[in-house]
C-alpha positions in Angstrom: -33.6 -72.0 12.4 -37.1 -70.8 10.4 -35.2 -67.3 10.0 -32.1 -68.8 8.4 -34.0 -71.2 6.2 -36.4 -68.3 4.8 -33.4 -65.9 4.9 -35.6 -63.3 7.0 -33.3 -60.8 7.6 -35.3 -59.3 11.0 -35.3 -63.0 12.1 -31.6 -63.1 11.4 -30.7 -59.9 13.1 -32.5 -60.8 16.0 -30.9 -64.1 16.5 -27.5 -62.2 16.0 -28.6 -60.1 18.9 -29.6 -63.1 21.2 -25.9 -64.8 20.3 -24.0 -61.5 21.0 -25.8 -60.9 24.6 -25.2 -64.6 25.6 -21.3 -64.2 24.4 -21.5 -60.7 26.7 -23.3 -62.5 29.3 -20.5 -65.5 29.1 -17.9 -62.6 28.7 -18.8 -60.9 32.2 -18.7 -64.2 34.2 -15.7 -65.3 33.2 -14.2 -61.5 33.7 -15.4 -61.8 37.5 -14.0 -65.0 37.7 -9.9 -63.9 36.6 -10.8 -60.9 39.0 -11.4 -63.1 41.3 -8.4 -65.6 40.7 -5.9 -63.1 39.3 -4.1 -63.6 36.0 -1.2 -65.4 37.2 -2.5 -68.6 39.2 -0.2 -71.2 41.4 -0.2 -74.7 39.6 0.7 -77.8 41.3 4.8 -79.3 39.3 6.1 -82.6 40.7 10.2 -82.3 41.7 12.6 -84.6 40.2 12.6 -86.4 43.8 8.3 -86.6 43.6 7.6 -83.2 46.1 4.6 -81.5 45.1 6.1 -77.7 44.4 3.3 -75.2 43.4 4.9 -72.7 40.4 3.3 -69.2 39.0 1.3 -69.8 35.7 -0.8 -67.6 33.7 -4.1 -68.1 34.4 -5.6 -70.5 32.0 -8.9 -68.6 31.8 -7.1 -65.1 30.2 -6.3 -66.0 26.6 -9.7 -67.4 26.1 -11.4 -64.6 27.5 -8.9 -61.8 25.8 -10.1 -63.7 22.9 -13.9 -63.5 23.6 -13.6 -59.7 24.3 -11.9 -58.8 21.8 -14.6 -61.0 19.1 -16.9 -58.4 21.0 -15.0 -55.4 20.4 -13.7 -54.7 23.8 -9.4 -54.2 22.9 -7.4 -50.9 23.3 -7.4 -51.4 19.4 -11.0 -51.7 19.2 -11.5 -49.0 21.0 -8.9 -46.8 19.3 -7.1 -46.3 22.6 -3.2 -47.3 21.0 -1.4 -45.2 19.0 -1.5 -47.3 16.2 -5.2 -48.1 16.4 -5.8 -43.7 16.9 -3.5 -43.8 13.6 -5.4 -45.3 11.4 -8.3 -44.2 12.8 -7.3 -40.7 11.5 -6.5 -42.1 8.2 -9.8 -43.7 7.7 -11.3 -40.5 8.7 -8.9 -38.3 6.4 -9.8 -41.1 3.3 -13.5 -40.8 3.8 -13.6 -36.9 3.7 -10.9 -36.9 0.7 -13.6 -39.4 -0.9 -16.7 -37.3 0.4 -14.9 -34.3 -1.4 -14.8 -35.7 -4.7 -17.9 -36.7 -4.7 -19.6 -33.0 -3.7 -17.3 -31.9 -6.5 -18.6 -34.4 -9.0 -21.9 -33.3 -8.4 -21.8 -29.9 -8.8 -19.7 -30.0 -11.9 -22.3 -32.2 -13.5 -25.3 -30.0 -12.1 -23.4 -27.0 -13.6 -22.8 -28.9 -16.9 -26.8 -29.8 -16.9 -27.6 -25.9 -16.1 -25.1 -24.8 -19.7 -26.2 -27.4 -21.6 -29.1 -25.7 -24.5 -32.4 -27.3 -24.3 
């Protein structure tokens, strides 16, 4: 709390760290545990005569953890494995050289400018 009240920005940083290795460290268990289970689990549904059926569900522990992942950077689009995510992937890449271009250029015209310029 001393970090975020002084706005120490090592402080800061290291209590991000500790926060993003407990939400990995939550993360894992609750991977092994819809290993374990499966993602589709039986669930107990009363009949309209009272019998206790059992009927497939999705396993309620997925979406949260999908959700927990992917906060942490562990999707396909995260990791640039879809077509989409590969996509714009490229773009970003072709944008930041475009813009790394233009900038080169815009140097060297103004350090040949500052070369012809009379002193």
């Amino acid at each position: 709390m001393a970090a975020i009240e002084s706005e120490e920005t090592k402080g800061l940083a290291e209590l991000a760290g500790t926060a993003l290795a407990a939400m990995q460290h939550l993360a894992g268990q609750e991977l092994a545990k819809v290993q374990v289970e499966g993602l589709a689990v039986e669930a107990p549904v009363f009949s309209p005569e009272g019998e206790m059926l059992t009927q497939l569900r999705t396993n309620p522990r997925a979406e949260p953890l999908l959700k927990l992942l992917d906060m942490l950077g562990f999707s396909a689009q995260h990791q640039a494995i879809t077509p989409r995510a590969r996509a714009e992937r490229s773009a970003d890449e072709g944008i930041g050289s475009i813009a790394d271009f233009l900038q080169k250029r815009r140097q060297l015209a103004v350090a040949a400018a500052a070369e012809g310029a009379p002193q």
